[in-house]
C-alpha positions in Angstrom: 25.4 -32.8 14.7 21.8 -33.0 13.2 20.7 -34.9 16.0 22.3 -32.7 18.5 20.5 -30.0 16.9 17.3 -31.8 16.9 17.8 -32.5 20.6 18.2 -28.8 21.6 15.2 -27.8 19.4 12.9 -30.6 21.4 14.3 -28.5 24.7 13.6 -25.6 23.9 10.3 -26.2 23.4 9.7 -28.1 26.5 11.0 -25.4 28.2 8.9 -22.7 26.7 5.7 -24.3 27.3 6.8 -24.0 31.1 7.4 -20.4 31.0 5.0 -18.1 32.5 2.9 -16.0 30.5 3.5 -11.8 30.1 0.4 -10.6 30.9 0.7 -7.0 30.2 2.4 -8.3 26.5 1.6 -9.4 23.3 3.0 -9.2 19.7 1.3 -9.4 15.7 3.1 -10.8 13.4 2.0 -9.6 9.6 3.9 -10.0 6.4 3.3 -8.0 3.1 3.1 -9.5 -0.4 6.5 -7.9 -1.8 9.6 -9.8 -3.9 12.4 -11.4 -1.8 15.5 -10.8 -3.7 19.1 -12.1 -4.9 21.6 -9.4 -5.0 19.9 -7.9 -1.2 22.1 -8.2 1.8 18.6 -8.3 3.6 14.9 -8.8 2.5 11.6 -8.2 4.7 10.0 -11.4 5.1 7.6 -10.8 8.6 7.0 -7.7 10.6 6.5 -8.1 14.8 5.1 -5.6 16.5 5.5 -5.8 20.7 2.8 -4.3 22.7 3.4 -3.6 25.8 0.7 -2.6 28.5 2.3 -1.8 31.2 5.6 0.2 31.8 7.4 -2.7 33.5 10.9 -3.3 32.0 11.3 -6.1 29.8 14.1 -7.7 27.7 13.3 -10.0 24.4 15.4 -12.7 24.9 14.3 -15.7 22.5 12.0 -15.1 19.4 11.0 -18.7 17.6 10.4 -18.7 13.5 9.2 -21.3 11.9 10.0 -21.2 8.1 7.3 -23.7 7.0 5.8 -22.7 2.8 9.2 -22.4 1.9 9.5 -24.1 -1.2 13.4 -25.2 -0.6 15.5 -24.2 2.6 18.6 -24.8 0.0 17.8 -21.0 -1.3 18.1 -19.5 2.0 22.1 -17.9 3.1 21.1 -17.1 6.1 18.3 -15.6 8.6 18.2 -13.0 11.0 15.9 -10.9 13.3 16.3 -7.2 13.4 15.0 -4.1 16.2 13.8 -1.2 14.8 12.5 0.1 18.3 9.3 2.0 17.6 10.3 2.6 13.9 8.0 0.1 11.9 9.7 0.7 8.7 12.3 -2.3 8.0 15.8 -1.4 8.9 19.0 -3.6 9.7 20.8 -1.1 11.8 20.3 -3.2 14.8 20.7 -7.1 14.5 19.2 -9.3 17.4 20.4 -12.3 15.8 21.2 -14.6 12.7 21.1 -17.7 11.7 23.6 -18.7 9.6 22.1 -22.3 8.9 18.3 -21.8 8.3 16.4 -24.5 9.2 12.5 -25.7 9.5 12.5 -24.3 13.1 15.1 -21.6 14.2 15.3 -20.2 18.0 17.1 -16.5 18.1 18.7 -15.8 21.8 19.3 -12.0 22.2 19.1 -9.4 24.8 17.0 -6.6 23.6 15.0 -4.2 26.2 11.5 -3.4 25.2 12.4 0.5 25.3 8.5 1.6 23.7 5.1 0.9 24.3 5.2 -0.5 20.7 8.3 -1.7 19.7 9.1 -3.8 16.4 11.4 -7.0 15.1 11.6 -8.0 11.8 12.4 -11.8 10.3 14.9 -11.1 7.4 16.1 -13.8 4.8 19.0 -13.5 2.9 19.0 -15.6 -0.8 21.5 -17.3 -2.2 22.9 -16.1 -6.0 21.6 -19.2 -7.5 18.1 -19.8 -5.5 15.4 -21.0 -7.6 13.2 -18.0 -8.9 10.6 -19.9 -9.2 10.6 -20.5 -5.7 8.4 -18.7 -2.8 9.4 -18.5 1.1 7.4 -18.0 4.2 7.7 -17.4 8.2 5.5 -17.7 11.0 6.2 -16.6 14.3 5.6 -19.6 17.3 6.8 -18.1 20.3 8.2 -14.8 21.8 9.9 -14.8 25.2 10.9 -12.2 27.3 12.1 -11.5 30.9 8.5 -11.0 31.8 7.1 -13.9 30.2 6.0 -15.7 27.1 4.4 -12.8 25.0 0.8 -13.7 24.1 0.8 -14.1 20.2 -1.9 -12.7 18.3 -3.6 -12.9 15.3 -3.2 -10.4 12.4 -6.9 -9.4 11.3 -5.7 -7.6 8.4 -3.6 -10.6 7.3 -4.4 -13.1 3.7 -2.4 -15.9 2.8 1.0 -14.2 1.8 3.9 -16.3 0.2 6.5 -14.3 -1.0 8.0 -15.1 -4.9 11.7 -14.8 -5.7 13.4 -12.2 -7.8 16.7 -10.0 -8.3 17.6 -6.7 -7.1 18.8 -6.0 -10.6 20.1 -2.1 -9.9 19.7 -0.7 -6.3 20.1 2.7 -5.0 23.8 3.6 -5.1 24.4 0.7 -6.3 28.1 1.8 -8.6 27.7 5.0 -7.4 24.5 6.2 -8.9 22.0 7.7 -7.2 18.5 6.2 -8.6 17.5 4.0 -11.1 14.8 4.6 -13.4 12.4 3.6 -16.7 12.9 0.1 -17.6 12.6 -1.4 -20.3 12.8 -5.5 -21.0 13.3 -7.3 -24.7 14.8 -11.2 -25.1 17.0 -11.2 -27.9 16.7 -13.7 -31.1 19.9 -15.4 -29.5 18.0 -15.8 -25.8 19.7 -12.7 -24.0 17.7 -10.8 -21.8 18.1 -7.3 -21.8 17.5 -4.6 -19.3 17.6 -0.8 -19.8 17.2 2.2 -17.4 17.6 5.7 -16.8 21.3 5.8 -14.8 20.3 9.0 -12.6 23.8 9.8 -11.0 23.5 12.8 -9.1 19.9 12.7 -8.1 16.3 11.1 -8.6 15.0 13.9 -10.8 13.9 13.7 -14.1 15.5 15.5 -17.3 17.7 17.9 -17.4 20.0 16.0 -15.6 23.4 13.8 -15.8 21.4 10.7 -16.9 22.4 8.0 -19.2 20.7 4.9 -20.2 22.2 1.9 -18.6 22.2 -1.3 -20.2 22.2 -5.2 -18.4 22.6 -8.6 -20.0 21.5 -11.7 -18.7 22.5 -15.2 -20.6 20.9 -17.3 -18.3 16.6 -16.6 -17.8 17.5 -13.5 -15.8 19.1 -15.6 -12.9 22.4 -13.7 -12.9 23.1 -10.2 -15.1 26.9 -9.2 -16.2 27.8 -5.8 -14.7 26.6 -2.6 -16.0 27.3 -1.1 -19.0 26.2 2.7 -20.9 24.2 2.5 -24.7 23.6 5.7 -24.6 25.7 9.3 -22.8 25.9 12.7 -24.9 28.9 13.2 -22.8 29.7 17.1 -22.8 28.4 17.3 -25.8 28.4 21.0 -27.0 31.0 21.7 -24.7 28.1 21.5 -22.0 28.8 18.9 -18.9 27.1 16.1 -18.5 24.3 17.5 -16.2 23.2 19.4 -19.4 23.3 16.5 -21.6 21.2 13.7 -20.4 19.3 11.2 -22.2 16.4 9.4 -20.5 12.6 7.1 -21.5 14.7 4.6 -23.3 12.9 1.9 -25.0 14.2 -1.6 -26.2 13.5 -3.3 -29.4 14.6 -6.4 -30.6 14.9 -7.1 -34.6 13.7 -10.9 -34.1 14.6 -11.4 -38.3 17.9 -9.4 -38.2 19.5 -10.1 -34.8 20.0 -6.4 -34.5 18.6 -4.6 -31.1 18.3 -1.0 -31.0 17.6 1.4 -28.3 15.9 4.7 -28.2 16.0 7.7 -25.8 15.7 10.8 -26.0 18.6 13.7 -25.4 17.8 17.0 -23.9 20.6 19.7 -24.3 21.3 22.7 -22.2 18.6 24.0 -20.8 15.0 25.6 -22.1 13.3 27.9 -19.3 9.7 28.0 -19.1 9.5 30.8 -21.2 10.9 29.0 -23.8 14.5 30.4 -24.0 17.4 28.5 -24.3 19.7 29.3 -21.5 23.4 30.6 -22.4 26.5 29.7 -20.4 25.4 27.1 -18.5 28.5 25.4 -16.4 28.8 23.2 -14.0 27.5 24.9 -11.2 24.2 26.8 -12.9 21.4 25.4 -10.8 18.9 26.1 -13.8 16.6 23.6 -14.6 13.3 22.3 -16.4 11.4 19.5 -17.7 10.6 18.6 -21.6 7.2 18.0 -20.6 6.2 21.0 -18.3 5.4 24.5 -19.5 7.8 25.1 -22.7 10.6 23.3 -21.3 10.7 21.7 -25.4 9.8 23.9 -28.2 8.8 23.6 -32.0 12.1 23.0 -34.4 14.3 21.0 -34.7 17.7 22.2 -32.9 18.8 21.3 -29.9 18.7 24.3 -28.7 14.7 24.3 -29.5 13.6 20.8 -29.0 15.3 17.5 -26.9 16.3 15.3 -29.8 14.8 11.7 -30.4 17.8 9.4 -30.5 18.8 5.7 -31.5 21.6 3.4 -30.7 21.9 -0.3 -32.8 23.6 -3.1 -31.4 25.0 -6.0 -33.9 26.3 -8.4 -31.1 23.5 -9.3 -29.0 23.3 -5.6 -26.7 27.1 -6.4 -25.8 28.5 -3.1 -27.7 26.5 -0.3 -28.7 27.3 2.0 -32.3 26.8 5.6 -32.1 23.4 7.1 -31.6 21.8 8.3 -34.8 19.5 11.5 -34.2 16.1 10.7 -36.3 14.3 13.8 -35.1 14.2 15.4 -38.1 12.6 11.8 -39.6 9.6 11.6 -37.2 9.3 15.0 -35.8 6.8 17.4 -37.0 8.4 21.1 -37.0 5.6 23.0 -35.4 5.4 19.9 -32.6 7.2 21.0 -29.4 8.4 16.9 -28.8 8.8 13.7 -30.2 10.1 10.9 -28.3 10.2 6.9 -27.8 7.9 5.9 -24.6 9.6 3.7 -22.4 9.7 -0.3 -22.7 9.8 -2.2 -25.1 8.9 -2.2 -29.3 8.1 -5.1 -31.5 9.0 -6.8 -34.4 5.2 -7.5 -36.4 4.7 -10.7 -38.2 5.8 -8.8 -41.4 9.6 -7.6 -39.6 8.0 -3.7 -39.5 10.2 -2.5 -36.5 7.5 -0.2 -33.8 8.7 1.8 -31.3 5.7 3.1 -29.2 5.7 6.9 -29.0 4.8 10.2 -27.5 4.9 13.8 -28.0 3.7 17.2 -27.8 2.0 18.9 -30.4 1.6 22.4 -31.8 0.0 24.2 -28.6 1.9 21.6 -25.9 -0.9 19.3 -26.1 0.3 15.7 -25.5 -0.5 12.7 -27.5 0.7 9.1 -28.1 1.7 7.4 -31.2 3.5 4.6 -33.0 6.8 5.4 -35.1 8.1 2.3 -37.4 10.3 1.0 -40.0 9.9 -0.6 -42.8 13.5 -1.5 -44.2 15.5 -2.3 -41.3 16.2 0.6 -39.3 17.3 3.0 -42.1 14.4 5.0 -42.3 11.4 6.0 -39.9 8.2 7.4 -40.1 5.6 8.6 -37.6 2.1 7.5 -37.5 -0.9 9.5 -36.9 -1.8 10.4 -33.4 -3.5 7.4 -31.9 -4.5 9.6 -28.6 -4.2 13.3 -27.3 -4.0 14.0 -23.8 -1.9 10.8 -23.2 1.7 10.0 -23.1 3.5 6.8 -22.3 2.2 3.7 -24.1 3.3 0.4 -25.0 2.1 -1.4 -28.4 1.4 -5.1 -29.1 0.3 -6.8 -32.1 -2.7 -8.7 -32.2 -4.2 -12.2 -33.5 -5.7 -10.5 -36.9 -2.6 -8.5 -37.0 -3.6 -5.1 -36.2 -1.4 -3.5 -33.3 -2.9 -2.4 -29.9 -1.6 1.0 -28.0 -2.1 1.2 -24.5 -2.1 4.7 -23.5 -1.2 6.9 -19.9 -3.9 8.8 -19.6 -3.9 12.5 -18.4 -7.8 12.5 -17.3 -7.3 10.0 -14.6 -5.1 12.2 -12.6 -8.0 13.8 -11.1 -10.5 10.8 -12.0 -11.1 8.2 -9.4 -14.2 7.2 -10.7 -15.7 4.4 -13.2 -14.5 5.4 -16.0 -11.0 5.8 -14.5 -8.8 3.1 -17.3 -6.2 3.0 -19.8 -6.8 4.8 -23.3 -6.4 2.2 -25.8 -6.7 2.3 -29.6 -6.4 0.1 -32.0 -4.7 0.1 -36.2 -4.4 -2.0 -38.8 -3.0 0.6 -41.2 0.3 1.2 -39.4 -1.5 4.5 -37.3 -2.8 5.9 -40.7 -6.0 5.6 -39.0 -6.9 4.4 -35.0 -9.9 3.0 -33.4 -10.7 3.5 -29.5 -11.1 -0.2 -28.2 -14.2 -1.0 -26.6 -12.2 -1.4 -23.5 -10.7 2.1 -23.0 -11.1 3.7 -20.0 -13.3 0.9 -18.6 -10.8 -2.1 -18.2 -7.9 -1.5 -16.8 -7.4 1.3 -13.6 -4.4 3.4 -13.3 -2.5 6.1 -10.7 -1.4 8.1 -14.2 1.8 5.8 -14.6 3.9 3.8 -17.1 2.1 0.8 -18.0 3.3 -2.9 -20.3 1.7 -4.5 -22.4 3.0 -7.7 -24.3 1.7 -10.2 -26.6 3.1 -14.0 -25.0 2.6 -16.8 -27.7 2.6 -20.6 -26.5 1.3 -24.1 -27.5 -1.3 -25.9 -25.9 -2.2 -29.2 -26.8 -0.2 -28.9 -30.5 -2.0 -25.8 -31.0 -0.8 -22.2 -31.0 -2.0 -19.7 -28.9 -1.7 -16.3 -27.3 -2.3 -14.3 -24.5 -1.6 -10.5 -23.6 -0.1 -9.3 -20.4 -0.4 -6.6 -18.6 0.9 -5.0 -15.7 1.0 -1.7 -13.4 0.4 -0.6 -10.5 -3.2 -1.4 -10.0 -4.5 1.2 -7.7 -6.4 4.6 -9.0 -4.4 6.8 -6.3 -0.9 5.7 -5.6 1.6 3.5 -7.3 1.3 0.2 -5.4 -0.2 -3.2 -6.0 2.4 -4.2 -8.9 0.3 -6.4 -10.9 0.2 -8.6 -14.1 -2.8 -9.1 -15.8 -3.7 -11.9 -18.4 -6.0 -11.5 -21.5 -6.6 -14.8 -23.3 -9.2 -12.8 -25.9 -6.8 -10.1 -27.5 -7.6 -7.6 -24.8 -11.1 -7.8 -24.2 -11.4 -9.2 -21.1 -9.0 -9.6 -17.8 -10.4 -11.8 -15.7 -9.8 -11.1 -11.7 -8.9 -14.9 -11.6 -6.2 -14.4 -13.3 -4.0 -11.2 -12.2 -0.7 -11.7 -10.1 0.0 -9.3 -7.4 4.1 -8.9 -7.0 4.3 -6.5 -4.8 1.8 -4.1 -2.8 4.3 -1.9 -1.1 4.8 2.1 -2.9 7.4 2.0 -5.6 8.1 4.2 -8.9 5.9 1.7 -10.8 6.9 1.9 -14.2 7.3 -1.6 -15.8 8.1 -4.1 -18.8 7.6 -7.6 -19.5 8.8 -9.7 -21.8 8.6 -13.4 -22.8 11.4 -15.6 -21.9 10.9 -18.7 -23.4 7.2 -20.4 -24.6 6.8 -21.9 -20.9 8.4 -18.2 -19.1 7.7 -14.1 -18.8 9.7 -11.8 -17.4 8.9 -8.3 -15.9 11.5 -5.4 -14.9 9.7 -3.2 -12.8 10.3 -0.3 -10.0 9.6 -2.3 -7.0 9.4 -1.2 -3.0 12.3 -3.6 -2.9 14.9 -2.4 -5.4 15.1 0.2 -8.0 15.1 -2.4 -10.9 13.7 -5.9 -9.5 13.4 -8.8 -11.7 10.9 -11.5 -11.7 10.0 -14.3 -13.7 6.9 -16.7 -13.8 5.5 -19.7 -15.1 3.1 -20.3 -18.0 1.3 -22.6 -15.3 1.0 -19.6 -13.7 -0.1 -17.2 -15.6 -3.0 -19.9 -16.6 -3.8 -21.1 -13.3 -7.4 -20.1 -11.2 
C-alpha cells in the first residue's frame, strides 16, 4: 500500500511538471502565527489566495501541500482544503477535499470554479486528543492546478518564518450551550491539578449584569486533556431575582500551596443599579435594564447589595473537584464610602511566609479607580485590604519577588488615549504587605498595553544545582488593539525584558485577557482569550523560555 502510494505521488508529479502554465493566474500562500488546537474540528494552518487576470472560466482541480516543519505527522487526524470564495476569513462551509491519512506530501483532487477575481482556499489540520503540545506543524503550498493551467505560485512579501505551536481549545463559543467564554484565570494545585476558571456568559458576550457564573476545569494530566465543566460559583435567583440579575464575574484563583486548600474569588452583582445610582425595583425576567459596576454609578458606597456588587469567595478542600458555599467578605475589605471592591482576575499567591494575596481593584469615594492587594494571614478566615498601590488603574496581577517584597502590575487607564513612549504597565512595588507602595523604575516605560488584563508570575527552576527565578509576562503586546498574545521573560525581578526572549502565540484579535502558571520546574502554562478559541491552552518549555 505504502509503495503504491509512493508510486502515485512520483506520477503526479511527473505529470504536473508537463502541465501548461495559467498565464492570466497565480496564488499566495501566507500563514499567521496563531495556536493549532485539540478539541477544534478545524484549525487555520495556510491561507491561498487565487488571482485571477482574466475573466476566463476556470476550475481548481488539484491543489499540492507539502507538510514539511511538522514536528510528528502522528499528531495530525486528518487534513483538508476548504473554498471560501472571495471571503478571506477562514470558514469550513465548503470542503474541496480531505485527507484522512496525512502524509509528507498530500495531492487534493476537487472540482471548484474560480467564481471571483480573488478567490481563497485554506489548508486545515485537524489534531488528534493526545498530540504532543509541545509539538509545532507547518504547510507549504507546491503546486496549484486548474483547467487553465498550472497557477504560477508566488511568494508572500509580508511572510516570516511561521511554525504554528500546539494547544487546546479549552471552552469554545457555544460550546454546552453558553454563549461566550470569558476572564481566565490559571493556578496548579499542591497535588499537580491544573485549574482553569472563567466567566460562563450564557445568554450573551456582555459584561455584568448578566446570567454569568464562574466556570471551573480540571486537568490531571499537564493540561493535555480537561474533565468537563463544572460551576464554583452561581447566586442562582438569589433574592428571588433570576439569574440574569445575579451574576458573578472577574474570578481569580488562588492556590493555598501549605494547606492544599484552593479558593476562588468573584464578584456578585444583584439586581440592577442605574446610572443614577438607584437600585431598580421589580426587575423579572424580561426587564431589559442594564448597567456596568464600573461605569457611571452602576456600584455605590455601602455595603448592601442593593448599594454595592458584593466581593465573594468560594474554598475548595478536594483539589477544585467540589466547591463550599461562597462566603461574602465585603464588609472585611471594603471601605463604606468606596463605591467597589473586588478580586482582579487571574491568579493569587501563596508568599514564602503562607500569607494568602488576592490582587485587587476598586473604586473609591468619588468613582475613581485604583488597584490594590487584599491578604490573609491565618488561612482564609480573615482578610484585610491593603493601601492603594495605584489610582486610575484596575486589573492587576501580583508576584513576589527574590528579596521578598511583592510586585503589582497594574491596567492602566492613561494608555487608552496614550500611544506614545511612555505608553506601559503601572507597576509598584511593597514590602509591608501594601502598607506603603513604591512605583518601580519600570512603570509605564517597559512593558506596552491596548488597556487590557495582563499576568504576571514568578516561575522558579534549578540550573546547574542552583536555584533560580524568572518572571513572566504576557498580553497582548500592541498599544491599539488586542493582538500579538505574547509572553515575556524577566530573569532580573522585573527590570528588564529582553526582545530576545518574548514568545509570540498568537497575532490574530482576540479578548486578550490572560494567566499563566507554572506547571512543573521544566513547564508554564498560559489560559488566555485567543483568535482561536474562547479559552486556549498552551504550554511551553523551560528551554524555551531561555532560549535566544
Amino acid at each position: 500500500m505504502k509503495q503504491n502510494l509512493i508510486y502515485t505521488l512520483l506520477l503526479v508529479t511527473a505529470i504536473s511538471a508537463c502541465v501548461k502554465k495559467a498565464e492570466h493566474m497565480f496564488v499566495t500562500a501566507s500563514q499567521r502565527q496563531v495556536p493549532v488546537l485539540t478539541g477544534k474540528e478545524a484549525n487555520e494552518i495556510l491561507k491561498l489566495e487565487v488571482v485571477r487576470t482574466d475573466n476566463l472560466p476556470a476550475v481548481v482541480e488539484r491543489i499540492r501541500i507539502s507538510s514539511e516543519g511538522t514536528t510528528s505527522l502522528e499528531d495530525l487526524e486528518s487534513v483538508s482544503v476548504f473554498y471560501t470564495g472571495d471571503k478571506e476569513r477562514f470558514s469550513t462551509d465548503v470542503t474541496f477535499s480531505t485527507a484522512d491519512s496525512p502524509l509528507n506530501e498530500m495531492v487534493f483532487k476537487g472540482n471548484q470554479p474560480i467564481e471571483h477575481d480573488t478567490s481563497y482556499f485554506w489548508v486545515s489540520y485537524k489534531l488528534k486528543a493526545q498530540a504532543n503540545l509541545f509539538n509545532s506543524v507547518d504547510a507549504t503550498l507546491t503546486d496549484l492546478t486548474t483547467t487553465a493551467g498550472s497557477a504560477a505560485v508566488r511568494a508572500d512579501s509580508t511572510a516570516v518564518n511561521v511554525t504554528q505551536q500546539l494547544g487546546v481549545a479549552v471552552r469554545q463559543h457555544r460550546q454546552d450551550g453558553v454563549h461566550t467564554y470569558r476572564i481566565p484565570g490559571l493556578t496548579t494545585t499542591s497535588q499537580g491539578t491544573l485549574l482553569a476558571c472563567y466567566d460562563v456568559r450564557r445568554a450573551n458576550g456582555r459584561d455584568l449584569q448578566g446570567d454569568i457564573d464562574i466556570g471551573i476545569s480540571r486537568s490531571t494530566d499537564d493540561g493535555q486533556t480537561w474533565e468537563p465543566m463544572h460551576i464554583a460559583l452561581d447566586m442562582g435567583e438569589w433574592g428571588g431575582l433570576p439569574q440574569k440579575f445575579n451574576g458573578v464575574s472577574d474570578a481569580c484563583l488562588l492556590a493555598d500551596t501549605r494547606t492544599g486548600e484552593v479558593y476562588v474569588a468573584g464578584l456578585w452583582m444583584y439586581g440592577v443599579i442605574n446610572s443614577e445610582g438607584k437600585w431598580l425595583e421589580g426587575l423579572t425576567k424580561d426587564s431589559t435594564a442594564w448597567n456596568h459596576q464600573w461605569r457611571n454609578k452602576g456600584s455605590q458606597a455601602g455595603y448592601g447589595v442593593k448599594q454595592t456588587s458584593q466581593f465573594l469567595i468560594a474554598k475548595s478542600k478536594d483539589d477544585g473537584v467540589s466547591w463550599g458555599a461562597p462566603v461574602n467578605i465585603t464588609k472585611m475589605v471594603k471601605k463604606e464610602e468606596e463605591w467597589l471592591y473586588a478580586p482582579a482576575p487571574g491568579h493569587g499567591i501563596t508568599m514564602e511566609d503562607g500569607t494568602l494575596v488576592f490582587p485587587t481593584q476598586g473604586r473609591d469615594k468619588d468613582g475613581g479607580t485604583f488597584s490594590n492587594i487584599t491578604y490573609s494571614q491565618d488561612g482564609g478566615k480573615t482578610w484585610k485590604a491593603s493601601a492603594r498601590a495605584y489610582l486610575n488603574t484596575t486589573e492587576s496581577m501580583v508576584a513576589q519577588l527574590d528579596d521578598e517584597s511583592l510586585m503589582l502590575n497594574m491596567r492602566d487607564n492613561r494608555n487608552r488615549n496614550n500611544k506614545g513612549e511612555t505608553n506601559g504597565r503601572a507597576i509598584a512595588v511593597t514590602s509591608d504587605m501594601g502598607e506603603t507602595w513604591t512605583e518601580h523604575s519600570t512603570s509605564h516605560g517597559a512593558l506596552i498595553e491596548s488597556v487590557c488584563m495582563a499576568s504576571l508570575h514568578k516561575h522558579v527552576y534549578t540550573e546547574n544545582g542552583e536555584k533560580k527565578s524568572m518572571l513572566l509576562f504576557s498580553n497582548p503586546n500592541n498599544k491599539y488593539s488586542r493582538i500579538r498574545q505574547t509572553i515575556k521573560v524577566s530573569f532580573d525581578n522585573g527590570e528588564t525584558w529582553p526582545e530576545e526572549y518574548w514568545i509570540l502565540l498568537d497575532e490574530g484579535r482576540g479578548a486578550g485577557y490572560s494567566c499563566i502558571t507554572s506547571i512543573d520546574e521544566n513547564t508554564i502554562g498560559i489560559l488566555y482569550e485567543g483568535s482561536q478559541a474562547h479559552m486556549t491552552f498552551q504550554k511551553i518549555s523551560l528551554d524555551r523560555l531561555r532560549k535566544k
